[in-house]
KOLROKOL-69506 format. One record per atom (N, C-alpha, C): residue in three letters; atom name; x, y, z. Coordinates in steps of 0.2 Angstrom, whole numbers, always signed. Layout:
N
+-----+----+-------+-------+-------+
:  aa : at :     X :     Y :     Z :
+-----+----+-------+-------+-------+
: ALA : CA :     X :     Y :     Z :
...
+-----+----+-------+-------+-------+
***
This chain:
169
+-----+----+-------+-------+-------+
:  aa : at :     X :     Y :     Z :
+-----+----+-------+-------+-------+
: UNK :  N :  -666 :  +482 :   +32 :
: UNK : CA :  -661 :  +480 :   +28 :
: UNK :  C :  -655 :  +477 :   +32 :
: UNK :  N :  -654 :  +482 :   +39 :
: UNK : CA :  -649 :  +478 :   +42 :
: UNK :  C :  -650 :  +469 :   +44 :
: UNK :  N :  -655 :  +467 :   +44 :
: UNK : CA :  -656 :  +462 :   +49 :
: UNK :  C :  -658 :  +457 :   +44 :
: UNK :  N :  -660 :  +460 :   +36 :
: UNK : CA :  -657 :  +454 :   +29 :
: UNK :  C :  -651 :  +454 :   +28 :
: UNK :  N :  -645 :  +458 :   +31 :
: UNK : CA :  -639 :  +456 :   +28 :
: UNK :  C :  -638 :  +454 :   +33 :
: UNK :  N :  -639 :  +454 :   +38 :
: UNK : CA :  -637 :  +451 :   +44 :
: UNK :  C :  -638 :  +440 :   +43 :
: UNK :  N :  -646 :  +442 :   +43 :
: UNK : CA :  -648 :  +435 :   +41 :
: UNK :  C :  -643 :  +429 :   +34 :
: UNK :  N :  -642 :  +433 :   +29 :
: UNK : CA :  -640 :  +433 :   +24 :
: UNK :  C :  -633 :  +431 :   +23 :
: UNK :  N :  -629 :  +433 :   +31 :
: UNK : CA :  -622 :  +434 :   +33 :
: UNK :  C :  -622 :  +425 :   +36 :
: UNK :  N :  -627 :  +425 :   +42 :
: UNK : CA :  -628 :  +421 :   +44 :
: UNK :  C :  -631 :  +413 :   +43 :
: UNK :  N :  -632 :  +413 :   +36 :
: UNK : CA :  -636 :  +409 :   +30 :
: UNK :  C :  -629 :  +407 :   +27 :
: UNK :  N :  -625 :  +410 :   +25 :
: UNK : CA :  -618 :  +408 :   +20 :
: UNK :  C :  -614 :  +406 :   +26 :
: UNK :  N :  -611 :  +407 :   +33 :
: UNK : CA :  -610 :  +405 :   +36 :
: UNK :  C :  -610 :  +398 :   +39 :
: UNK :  N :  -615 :  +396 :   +40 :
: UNK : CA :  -619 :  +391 :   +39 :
: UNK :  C :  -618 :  +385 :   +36 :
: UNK :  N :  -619 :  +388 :   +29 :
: UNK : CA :  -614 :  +384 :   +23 :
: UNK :  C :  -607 :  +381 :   +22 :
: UNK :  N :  -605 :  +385 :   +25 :
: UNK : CA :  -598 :  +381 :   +27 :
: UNK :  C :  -595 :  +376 :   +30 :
: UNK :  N :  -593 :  +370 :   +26 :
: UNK : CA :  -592 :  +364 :   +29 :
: UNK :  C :  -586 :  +362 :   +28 :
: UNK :  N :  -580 :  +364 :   +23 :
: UNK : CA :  -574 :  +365 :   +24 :
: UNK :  C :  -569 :  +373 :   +23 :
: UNK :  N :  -564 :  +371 :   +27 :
: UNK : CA :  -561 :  +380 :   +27 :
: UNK :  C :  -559 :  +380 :   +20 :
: UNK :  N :  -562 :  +386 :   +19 :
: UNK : CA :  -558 :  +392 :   +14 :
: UNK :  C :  -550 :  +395 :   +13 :
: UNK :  N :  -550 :  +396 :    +9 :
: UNK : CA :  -540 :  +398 :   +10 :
: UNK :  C :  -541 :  +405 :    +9 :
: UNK :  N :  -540 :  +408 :   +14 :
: UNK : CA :  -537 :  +416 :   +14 :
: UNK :  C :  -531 :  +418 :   +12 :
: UNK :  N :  -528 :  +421 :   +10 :
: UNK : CA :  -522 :  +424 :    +8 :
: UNK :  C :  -518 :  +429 :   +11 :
: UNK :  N :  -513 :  +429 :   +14 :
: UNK : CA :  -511 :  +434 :   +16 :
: UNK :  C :  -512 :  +439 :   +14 :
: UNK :  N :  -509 :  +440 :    +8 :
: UNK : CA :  -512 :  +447 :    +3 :
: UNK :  C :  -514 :  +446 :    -4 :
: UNK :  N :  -519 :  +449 :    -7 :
: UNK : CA :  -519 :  +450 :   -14 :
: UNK :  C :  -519 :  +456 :   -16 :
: UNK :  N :  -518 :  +458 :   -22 :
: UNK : CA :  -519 :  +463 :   -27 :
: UNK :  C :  -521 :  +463 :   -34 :
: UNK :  N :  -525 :  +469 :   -38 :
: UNK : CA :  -528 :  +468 :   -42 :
: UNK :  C :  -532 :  +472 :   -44 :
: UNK :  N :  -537 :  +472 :   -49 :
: UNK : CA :  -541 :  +474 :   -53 :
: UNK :  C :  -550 :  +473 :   -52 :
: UNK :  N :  -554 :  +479 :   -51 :
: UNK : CA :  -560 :  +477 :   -50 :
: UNK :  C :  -564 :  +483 :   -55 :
: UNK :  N :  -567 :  +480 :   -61 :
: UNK : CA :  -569 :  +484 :   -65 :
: UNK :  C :  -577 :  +483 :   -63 :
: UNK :  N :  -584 :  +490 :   -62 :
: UNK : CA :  -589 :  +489 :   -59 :
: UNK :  C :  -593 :  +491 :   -63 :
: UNK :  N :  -599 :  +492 :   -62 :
: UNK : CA :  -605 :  +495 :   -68 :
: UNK :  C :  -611 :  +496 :   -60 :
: UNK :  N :  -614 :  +500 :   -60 :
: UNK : CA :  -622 :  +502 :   -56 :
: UNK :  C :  -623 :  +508 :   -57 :
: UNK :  N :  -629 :  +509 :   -53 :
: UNK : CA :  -633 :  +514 :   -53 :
: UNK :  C :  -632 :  +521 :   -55 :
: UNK :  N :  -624 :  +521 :   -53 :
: UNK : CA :  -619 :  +527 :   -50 :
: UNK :  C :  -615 :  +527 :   -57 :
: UNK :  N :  -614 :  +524 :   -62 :
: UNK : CA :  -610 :  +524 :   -66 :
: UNK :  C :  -603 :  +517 :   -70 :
: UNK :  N :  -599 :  +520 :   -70 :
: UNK : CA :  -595 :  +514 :   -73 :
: UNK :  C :  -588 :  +516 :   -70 :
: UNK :  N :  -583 :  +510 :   -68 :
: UNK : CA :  -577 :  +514 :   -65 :
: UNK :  C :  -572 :  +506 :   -64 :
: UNK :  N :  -566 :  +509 :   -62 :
: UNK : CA :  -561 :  +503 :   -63 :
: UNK :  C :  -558 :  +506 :   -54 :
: UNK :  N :  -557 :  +499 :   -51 :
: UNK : CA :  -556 :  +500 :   -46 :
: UNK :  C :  -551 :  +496 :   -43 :
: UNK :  N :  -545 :  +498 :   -40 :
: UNK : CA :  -537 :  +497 :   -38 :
: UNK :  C :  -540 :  +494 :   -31 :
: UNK :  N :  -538 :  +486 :   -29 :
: UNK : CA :  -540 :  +483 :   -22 :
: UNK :  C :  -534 :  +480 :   -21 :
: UNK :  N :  -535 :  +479 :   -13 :
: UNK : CA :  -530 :  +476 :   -10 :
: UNK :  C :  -532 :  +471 :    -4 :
: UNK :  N :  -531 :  +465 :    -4 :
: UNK : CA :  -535 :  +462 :    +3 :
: UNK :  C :  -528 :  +461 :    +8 :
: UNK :  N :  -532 :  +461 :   +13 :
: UNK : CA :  -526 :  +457 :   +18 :
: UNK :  C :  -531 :  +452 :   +24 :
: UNK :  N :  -528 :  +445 :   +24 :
: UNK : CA :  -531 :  +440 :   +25 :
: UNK :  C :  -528 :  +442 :   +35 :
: UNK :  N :  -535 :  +442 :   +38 :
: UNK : CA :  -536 :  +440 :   +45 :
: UNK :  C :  -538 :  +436 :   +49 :
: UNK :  N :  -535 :  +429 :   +46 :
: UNK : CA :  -534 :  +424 :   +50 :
: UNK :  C :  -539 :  +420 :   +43 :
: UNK :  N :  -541 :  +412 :   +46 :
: UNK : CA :  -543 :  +407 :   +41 :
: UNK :  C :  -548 :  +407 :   +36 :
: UNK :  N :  -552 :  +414 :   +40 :
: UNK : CA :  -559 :  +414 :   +37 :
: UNK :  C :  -562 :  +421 :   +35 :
: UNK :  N :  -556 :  +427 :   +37 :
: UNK : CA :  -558 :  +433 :   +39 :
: UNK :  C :  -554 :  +438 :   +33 :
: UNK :  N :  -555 :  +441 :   +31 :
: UNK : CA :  -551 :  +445 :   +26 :
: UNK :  C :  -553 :  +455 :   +29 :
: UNK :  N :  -550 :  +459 :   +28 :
: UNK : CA :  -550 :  +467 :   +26 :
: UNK :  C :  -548 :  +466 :   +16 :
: UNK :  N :  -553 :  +472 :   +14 :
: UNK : CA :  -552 :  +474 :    +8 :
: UNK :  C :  -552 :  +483 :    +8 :
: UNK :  N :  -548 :  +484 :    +5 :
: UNK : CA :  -548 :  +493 :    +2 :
: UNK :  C :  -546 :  +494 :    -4 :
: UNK :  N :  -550 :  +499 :    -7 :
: UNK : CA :  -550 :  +500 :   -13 :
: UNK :  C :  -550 :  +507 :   -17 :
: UNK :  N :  -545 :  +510 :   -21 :
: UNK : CA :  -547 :  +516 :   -22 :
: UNK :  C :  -550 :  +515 :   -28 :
: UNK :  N :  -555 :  +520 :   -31 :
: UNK : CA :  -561 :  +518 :   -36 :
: UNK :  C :  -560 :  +525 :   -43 :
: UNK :  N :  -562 :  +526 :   -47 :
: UNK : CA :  -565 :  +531 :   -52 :
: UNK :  C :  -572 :  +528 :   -53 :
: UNK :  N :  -577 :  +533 :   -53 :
: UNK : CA :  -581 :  +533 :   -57 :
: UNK :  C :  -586 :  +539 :   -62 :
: UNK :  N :  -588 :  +536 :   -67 :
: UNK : CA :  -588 :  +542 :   -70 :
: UNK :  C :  -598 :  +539 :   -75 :
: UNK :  N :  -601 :  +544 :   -74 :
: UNK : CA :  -608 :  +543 :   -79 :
: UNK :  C :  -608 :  +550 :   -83 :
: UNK :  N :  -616 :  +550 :   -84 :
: UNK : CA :  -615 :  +558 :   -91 :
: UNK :  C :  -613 :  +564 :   -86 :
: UNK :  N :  -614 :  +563 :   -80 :
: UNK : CA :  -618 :  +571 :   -77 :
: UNK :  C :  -610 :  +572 :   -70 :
: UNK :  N :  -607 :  +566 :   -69 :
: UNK : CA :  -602 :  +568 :   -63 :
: UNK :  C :  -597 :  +561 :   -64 :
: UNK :  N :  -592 :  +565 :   -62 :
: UNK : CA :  -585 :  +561 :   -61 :
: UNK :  C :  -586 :  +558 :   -55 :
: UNK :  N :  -583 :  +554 :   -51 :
: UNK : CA :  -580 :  +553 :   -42 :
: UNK :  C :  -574 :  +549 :   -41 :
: UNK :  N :  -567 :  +550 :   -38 :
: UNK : CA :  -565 :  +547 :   -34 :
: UNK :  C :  -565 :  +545 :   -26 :
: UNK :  N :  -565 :  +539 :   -26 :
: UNK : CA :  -568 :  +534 :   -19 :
: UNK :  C :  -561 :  +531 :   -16 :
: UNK :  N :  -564 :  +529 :   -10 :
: UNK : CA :  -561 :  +522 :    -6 :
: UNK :  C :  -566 :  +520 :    -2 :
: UNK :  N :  -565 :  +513 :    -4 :
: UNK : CA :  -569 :  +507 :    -1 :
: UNK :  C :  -565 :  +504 :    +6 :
: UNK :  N :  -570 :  +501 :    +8 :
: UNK : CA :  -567 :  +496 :   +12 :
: UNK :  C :  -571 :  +491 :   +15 :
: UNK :  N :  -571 :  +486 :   +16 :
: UNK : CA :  -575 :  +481 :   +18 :
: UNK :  C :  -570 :  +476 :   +22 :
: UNK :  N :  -575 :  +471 :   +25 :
: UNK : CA :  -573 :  +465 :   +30 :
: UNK :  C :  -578 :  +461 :   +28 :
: UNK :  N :  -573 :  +455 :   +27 :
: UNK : CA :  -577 :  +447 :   +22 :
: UNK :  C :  -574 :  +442 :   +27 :
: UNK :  N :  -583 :  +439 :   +28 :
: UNK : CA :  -579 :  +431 :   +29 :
: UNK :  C :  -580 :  +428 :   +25 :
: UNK :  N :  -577 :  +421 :   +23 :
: UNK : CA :  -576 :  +419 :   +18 :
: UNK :  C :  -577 :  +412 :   +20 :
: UNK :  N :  -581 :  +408 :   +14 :
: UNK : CA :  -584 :  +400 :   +18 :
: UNK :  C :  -583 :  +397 :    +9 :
: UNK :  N :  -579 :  +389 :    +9 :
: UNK : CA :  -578 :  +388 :    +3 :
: UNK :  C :  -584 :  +385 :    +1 :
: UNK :  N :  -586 :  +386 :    -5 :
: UNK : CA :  -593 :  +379 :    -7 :
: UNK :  C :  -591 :  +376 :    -9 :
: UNK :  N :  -585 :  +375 :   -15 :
: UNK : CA :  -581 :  +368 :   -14 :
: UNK :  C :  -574 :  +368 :   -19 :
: UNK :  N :  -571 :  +362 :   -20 :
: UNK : CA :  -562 :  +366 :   -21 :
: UNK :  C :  -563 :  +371 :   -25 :
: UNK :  N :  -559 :  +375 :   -25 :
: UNK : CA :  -557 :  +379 :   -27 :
: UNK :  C :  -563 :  +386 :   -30 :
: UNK :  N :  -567 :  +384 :   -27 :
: UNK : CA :  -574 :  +389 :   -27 :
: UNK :  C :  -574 :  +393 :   -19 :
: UNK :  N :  -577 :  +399 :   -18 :
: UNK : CA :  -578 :  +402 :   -11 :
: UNK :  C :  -584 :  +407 :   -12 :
: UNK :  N :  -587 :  +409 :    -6 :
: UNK : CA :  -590 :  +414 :    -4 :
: UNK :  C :  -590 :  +419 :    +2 :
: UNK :  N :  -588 :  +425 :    -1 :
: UNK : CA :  -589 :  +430 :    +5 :
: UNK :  C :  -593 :  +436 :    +6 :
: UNK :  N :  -594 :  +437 :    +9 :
: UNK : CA :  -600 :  +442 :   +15 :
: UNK :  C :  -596 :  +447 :   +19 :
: UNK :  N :  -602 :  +454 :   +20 :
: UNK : CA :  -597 :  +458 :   +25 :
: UNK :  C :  -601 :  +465 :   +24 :
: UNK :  N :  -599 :  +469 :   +29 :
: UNK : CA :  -600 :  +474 :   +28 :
: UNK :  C :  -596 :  +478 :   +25 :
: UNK :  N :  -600 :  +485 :   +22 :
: UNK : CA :  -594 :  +489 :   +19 :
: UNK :  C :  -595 :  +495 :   +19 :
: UNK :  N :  -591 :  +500 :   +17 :
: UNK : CA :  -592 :  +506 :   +18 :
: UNK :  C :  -586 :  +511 :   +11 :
: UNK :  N :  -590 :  +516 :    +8 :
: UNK : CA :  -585 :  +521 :    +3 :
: UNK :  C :  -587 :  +528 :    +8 :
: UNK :  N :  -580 :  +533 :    +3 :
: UNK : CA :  -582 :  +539 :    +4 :
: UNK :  C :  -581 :  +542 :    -3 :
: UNK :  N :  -582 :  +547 :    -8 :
: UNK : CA :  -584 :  +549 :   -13 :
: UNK :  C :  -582 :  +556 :   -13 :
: UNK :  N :  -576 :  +558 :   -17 :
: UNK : CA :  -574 :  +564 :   -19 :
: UNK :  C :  -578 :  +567 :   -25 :
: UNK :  N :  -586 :  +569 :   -26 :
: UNK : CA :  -589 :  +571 :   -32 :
: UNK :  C :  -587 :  +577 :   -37 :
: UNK :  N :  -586 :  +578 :   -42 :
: UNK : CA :  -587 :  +584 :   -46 :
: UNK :  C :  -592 :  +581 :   -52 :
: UNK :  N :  -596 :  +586 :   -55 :
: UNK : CA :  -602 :  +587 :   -57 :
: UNK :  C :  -603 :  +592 :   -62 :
: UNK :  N :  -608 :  +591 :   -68 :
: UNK : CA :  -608 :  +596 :   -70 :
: UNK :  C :  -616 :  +600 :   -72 :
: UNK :  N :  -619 :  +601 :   -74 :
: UNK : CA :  -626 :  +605 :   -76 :
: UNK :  C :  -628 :  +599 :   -80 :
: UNK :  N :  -635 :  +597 :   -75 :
: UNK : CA :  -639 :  +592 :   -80 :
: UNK :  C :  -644 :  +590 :   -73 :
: UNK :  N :  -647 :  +583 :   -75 :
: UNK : CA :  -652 :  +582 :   -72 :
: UNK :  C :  -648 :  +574 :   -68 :
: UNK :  N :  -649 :  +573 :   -61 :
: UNK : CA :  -645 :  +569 :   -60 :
: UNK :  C :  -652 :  +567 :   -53 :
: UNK :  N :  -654 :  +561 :   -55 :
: UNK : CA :  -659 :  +557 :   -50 :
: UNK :  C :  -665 :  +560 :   -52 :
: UNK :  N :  -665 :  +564 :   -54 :
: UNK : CA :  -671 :  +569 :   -57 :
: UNK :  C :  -673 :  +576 :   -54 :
: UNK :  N :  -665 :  +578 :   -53 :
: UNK : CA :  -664 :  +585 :   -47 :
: UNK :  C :  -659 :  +588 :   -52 :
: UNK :  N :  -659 :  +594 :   -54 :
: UNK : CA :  -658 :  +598 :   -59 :
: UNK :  C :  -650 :  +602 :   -54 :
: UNK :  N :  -645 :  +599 :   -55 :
: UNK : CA :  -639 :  +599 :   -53 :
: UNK :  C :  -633 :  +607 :   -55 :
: UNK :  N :  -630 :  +611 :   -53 :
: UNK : CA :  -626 :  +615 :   -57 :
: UNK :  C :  -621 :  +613 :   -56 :
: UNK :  N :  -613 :  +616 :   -60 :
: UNK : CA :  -607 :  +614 :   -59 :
: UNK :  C :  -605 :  +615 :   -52 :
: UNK :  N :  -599 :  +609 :   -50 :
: UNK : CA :  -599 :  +609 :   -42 :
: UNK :  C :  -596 :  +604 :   -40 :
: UNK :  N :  -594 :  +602 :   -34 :
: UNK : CA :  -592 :  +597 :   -33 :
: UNK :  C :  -594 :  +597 :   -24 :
: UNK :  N :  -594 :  +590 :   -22 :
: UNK : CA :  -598 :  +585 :   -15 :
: UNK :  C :  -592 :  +582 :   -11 :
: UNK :  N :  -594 :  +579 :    -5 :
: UNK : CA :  -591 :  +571 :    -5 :
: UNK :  C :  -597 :  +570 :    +0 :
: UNK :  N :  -598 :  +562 :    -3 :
: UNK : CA :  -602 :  +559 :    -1 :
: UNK :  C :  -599 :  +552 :    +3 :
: UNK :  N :  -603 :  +549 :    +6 :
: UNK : CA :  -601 :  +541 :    +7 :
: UNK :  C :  -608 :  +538 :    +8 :
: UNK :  N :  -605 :  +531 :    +8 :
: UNK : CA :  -610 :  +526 :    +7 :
: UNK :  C :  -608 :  +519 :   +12 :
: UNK :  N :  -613 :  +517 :   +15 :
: UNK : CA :  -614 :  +510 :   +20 :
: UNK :  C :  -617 :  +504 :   +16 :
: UNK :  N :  -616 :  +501 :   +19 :
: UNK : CA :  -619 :  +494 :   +14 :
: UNK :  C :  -613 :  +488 :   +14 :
: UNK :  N :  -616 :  +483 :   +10 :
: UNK : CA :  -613 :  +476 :   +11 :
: UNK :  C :  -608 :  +477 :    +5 :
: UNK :  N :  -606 :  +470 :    +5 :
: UNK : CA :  -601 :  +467 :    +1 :
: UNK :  C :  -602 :  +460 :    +0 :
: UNK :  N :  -604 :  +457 :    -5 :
: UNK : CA :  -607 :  +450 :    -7 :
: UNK :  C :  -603 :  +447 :   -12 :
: UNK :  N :  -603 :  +441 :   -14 :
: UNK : CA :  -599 :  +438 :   -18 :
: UNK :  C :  -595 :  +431 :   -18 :
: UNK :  N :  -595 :  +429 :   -24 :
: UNK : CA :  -591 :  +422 :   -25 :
: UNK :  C :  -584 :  +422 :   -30 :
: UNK :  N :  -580 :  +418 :   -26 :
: UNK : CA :  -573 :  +419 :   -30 :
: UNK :  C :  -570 :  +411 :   -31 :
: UNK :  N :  -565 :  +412 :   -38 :
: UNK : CA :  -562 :  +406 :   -40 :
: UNK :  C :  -557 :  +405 :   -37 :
: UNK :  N :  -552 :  +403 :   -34 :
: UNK : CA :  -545 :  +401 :   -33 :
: UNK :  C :  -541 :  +396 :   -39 :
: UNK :  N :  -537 :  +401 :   -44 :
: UNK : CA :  -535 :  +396 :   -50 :
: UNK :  C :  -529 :  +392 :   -45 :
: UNK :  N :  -526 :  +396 :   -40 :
: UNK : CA :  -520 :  +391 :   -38 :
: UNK :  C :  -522 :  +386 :   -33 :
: UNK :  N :  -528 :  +382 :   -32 :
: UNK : CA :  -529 :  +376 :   -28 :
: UNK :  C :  -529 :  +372 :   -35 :
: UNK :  N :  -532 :  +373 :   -42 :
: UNK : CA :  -533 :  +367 :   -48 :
: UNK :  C :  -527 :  +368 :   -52 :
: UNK :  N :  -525 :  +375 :   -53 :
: UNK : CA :  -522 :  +376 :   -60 :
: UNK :  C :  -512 :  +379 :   -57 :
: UNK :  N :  -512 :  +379 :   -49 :
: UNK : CA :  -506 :  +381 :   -47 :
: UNK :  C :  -505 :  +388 :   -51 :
: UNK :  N :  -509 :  +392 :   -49 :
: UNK : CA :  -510 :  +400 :   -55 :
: UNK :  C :  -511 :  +403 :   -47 :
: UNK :  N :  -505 :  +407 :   -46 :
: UNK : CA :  -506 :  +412 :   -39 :
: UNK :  C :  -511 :  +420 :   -41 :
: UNK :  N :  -519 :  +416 :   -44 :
: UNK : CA :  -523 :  +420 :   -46 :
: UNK :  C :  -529 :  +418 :   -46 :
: UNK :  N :  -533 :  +424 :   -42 :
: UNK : CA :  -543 :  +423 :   -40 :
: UNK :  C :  -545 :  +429 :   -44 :
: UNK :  N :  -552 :  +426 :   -46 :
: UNK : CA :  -555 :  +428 :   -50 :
: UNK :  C :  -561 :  +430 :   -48 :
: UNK :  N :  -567 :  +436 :   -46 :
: UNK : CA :  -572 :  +436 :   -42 :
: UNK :  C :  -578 :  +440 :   -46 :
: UNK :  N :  -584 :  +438 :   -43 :
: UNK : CA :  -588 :  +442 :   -46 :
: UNK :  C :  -592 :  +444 :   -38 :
: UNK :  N :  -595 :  +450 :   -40 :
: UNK : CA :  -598 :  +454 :   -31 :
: UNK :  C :  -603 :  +458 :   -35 :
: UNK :  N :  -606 :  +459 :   -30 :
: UNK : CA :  -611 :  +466 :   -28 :
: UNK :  C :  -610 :  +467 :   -22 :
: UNK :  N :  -611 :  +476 :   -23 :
: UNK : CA :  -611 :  +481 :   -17 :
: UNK :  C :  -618 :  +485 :   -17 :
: UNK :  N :  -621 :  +482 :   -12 :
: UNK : CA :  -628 :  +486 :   -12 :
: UNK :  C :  -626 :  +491 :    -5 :
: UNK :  N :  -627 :  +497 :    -7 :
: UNK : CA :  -625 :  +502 :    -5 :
: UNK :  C :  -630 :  +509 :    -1 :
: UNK :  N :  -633 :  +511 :    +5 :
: UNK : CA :  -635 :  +517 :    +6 :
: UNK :  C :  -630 :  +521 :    +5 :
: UNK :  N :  -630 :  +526 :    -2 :
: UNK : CA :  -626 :  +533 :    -3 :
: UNK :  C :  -630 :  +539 :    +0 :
: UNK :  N :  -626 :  +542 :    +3 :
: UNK : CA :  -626 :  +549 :    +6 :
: UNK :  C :  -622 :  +556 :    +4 :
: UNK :  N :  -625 :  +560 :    -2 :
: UNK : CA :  -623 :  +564 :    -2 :
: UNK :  C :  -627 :  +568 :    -6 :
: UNK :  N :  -627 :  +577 :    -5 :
: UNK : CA :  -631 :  +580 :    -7 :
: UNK :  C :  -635 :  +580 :   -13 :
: UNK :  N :  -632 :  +578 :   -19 :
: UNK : CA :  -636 :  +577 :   -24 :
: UNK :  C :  -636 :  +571 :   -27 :
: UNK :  N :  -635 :  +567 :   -26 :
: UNK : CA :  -636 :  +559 :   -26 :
: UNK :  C :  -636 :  +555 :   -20 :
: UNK :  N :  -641 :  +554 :   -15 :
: UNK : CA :  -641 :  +552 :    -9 :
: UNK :  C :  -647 :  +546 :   -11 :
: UNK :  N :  -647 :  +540 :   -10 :
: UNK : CA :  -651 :  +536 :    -9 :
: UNK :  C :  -648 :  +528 :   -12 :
: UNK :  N :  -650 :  +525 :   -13 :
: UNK : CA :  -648 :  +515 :   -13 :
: UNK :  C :  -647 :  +516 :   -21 :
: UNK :  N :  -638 :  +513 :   -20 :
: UNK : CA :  -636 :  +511 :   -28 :
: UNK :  C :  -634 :  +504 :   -26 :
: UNK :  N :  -632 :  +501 :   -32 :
: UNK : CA :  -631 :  +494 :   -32 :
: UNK :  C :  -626 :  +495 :   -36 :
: UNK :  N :  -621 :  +489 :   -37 :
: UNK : CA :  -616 :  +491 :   -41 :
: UNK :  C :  -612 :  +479 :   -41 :
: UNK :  N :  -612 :  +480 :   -47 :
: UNK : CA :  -609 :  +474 :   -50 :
: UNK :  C :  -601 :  +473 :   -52 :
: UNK :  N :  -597 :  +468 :   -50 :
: UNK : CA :  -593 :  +470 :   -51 :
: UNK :  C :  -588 :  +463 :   -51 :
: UNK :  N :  -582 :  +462 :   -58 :
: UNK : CA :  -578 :  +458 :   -59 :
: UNK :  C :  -573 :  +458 :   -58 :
: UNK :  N :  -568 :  +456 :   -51 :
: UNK : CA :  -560 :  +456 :   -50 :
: UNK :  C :  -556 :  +450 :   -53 :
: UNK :  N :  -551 :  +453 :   -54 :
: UNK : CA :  -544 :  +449 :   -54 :
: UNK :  C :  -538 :  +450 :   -50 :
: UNK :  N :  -534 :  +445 :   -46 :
: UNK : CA :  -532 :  +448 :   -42 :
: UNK :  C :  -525 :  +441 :   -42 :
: UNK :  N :  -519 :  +446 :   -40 :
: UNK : CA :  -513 :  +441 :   -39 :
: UNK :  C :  -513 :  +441 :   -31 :
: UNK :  N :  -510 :  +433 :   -28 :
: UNK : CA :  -510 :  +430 :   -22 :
: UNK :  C :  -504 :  +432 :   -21 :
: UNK :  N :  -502 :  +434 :   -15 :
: UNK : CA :  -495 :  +431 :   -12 :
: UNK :  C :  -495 :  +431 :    -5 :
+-----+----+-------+-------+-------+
***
């Protein structure tokens, strides 16, 4: 897996034939849905030079059987496909505050309790820039996180889908 996202990283790179705009900073909104559940997540980027971004994010998620509190973080490069379009890549990584209750979760028969877990994996995705066409100091992104989570009752590969919106400055 490492050496497809590696590849994968490599391939989008690639691609890049004019620079991307990075932002000093954004803020915003990322509402997700995967394997793990459904959660609305508070992110922050901060741009590290022309092509390079840091992203942190504190998360909730919630399905039938457990709640969690999370922070993300990931590193994106970023390469435009063209105006006002872009794509980013990167590694990424959570840590997950779990509470849980009595039921069957992955198909392991779980009691009341609470964990903390984290999770390695990427960060993938294409984003609009409304202020290069429409002078609007706001991006809008769709991503996935495919993810190795680690933690004692839900340990193994989630994916997770996910729509931001985000103010530039």
């Amino acid at each position: 897996m490492k050496k497809s996202i590696l590849l994968l990283a490599i391939f989008f790179i690639g691609l890049t034939s004019v620079k991307a705009q990075v932002y000093p900073s954004t803020v915003g909104l990322r509402g997700s849905v995967g394997n793990y559940g459904i959660g609305p997540e508070l992110s922050y980027q901060h741009g590290l030079g022309d092509l390079n971004r840091a992203e942190v994010g504190l998360a909730l998620g919630t399905d039938n059987n457990f709640n969690r509190f999370g922070v993300t973080g990931a590193f994106h490069w970023v390469g435009e496909v063209q105006s006002g379009f872009s794509w980013f890549a990167g590694p990424g990584a959570q840590v997950w505050l779990y509470s849980f209750n009595t039921g069957i979760n992955r198909h392991q028969l779980v009691s009341n309790g609470s964990a903390v877990g984290g999770a390695v994996g990427a960060h993938i995705g294409v984003e609009y820039d409304f202020d290069e066409e429409l002078g609007l100091p706001f991006t809008a992104s769709v991503d996935s996180r495919p993810m190795f989570n680690f933690v004692k009752y839900y340990s193994g590969f989630e994916f997770a889908v996910g729509i931001s919106i985000r103010y530039t400055f």
